[in-house]
C-alpha positions, 0 to 999 in steps of 0.5 A: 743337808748333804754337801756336794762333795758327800753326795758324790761320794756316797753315790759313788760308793753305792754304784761300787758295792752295786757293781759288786754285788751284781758281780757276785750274783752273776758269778754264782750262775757259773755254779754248775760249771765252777764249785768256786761259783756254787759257794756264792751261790748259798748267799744269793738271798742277801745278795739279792737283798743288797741289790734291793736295798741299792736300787732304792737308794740309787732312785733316791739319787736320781740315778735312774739308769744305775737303779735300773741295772741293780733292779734288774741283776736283783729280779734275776736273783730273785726268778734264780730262786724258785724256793723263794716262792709259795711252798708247796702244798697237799690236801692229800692226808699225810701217812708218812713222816720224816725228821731230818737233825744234825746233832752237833758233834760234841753236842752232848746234851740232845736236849728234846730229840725224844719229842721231836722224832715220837711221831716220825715214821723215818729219821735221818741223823747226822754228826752221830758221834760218841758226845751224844751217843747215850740219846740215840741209843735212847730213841734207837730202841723205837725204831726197829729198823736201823743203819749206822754209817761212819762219816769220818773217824768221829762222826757217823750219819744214820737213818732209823725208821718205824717200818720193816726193812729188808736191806740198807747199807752206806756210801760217802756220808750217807745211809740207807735202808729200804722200808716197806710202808703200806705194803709198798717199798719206799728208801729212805737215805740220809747224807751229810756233805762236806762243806762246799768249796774249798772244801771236799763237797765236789769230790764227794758228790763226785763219789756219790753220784753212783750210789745214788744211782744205783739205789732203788726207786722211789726214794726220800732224801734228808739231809744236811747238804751243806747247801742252799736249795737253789745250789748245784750241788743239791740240783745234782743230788735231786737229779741222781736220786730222782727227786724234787726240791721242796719248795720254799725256804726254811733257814736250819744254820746260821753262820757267823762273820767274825769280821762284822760280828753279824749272823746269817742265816742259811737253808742248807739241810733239806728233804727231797721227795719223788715227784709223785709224793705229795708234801703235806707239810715242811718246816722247822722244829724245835731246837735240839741244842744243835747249831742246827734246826731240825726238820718235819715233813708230813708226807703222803705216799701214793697209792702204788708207787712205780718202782725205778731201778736205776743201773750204771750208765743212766740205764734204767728199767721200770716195773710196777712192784 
């Protein structure tokens, strides 16, 4: 049996992390105005979760009006979150693959990233570095066409793919290369953004919003964002790179709190398809000892793809190539 006093307390204690919590939700919805925001933003899952678990204890309480306002601040997490949702799917047969890895930096043993990438059509690599240079040099050798960008002075992105090329080139943390598939072309661009605020993510996108841009249509985006699906900062790319978000939700990182030694795992390496490509499938892959799960998608490209070339300004042409 609780005392009265204890009973207090423990409501009283509900009702200011629920205050809280609701807070910070509310607050991540500033994102694409505040980047501050927009690194809230990436927990919003467990801030929903907390205020699920809140709304309980406070009905349990009978404090029904505090429980109502939580339950409400938690469907607005929730509908915040359109990834949450049934992931998307296609009964299209899948004619193009692609493998989205961050290897770790100093990771030097990729242990399993030959089986990982033997079927990929497209592989977007991130944190290339001199620790596990050895491996991708190994799987380079399958795939004749290639583009190798320096990030920072230790780190490098790359994309490689199976198919001819015809140009690639780099930008602020990202690589590209334009592929022909099915005698059609298709870029396949792989980035890795900064962490987000207080970090350099903002002025990197910043950086990055006309080399997007500029790239020719139809494109495939893989890569680590640094950012949850429901972010600004991937809702931007998506937008630049004329492009949609897969729905659903695949956890590739996990962070760790030092201050309650507890683990939580985050969404924040994506691949982003044009609107007329169907997603046969997406999920994780098989560990590669990077503190980082690679990604899958199974694609499949349309018959002929309209072909958008984007200039300066947001003026665009369209032709059918």
């Amino acid at each position: 049996m609780v005392s009265e006093g204890r009973r207090i307390l423990i409501i009283r204690v509900v009702g200011a992390v629920a205050i809280t919590a609701s807070a910070l939700l509310f607050f991540s919805f500033l994102a694409p105005w505040l980047p501050p925001a927009d690194s809230v933003g990436h927990f919003r899952q467990y801030l929903v979760l907390v205020l699920a678990i809140l709304t309980v204890s406070q009905v349990m309480f009978g404090h029904r009006r505090a429980a109502a306002i939580s339950g409400v601040a938690a469907l607005a997490g929730v509908f915040s979150m359109p990834q949450l949702f049934a992931p998307e799917s296609s009964s299209a047969d899948a004619n193009f693959e692609v493998v989205q890895a961050n290897l770790k930096f100093n990771n030097a043993d990729v242990r399993g990233l030959e089986s990982v990438v033997a079927t990929a059509d497209a592989v977007a690599l991130q944190e290339v570095s001199r620790y596990n240079d050895k491996t991708v040099s190994i799987i380079t050798a399958g795939f004749p066409s290639h583009q190798r960008c320096a990030m920072t002075d230790a780190l490098d992105v790359m994309v490689l793919s199976r198919h001819t090329s015809s140009s690639g080139g780099c930008g602020e943390g990202l690589a590209w290369l334009r592929l022909t598939v099915e005698s059609q072309p298709v870029t396949v661009v792989s980035v890795h953004l900064h962490w987000p605020w207080p970090f350099g993510q903002r002025d990197q996108l910043d950086k990055l919003r006309t080399t997007l841009s500029a790239l020719p249509q139809p494109m495939i985006l893989a890569g680590d964002f640094n950012a949850a699906p429901w972010s600004a900062a991937v809702t931007d790319v998506a937008r630049w790179s004329a492009t949609h978000i897969m729905p659903g939700v695949r956890n590739t990182f996990t962070i760790e709190l030092p201050i309650v030694g507890i683990g939580l795992d985050l969404p924040i390496d994506h691949i982003l398809l044009p609107k007329n490509f169907a997603m046969v499938s997406i999920d994780t892959s098989d560990p590669i000892g990077s503190d980082h799960l690679p990604l899958r998608a199974r694609v499949s490209l349309p018959k002929r793809a309209r072909i958008t070339h984007y200039a300066r300004f947001s003026r665009k042409r369209t032709f059918d190539e």
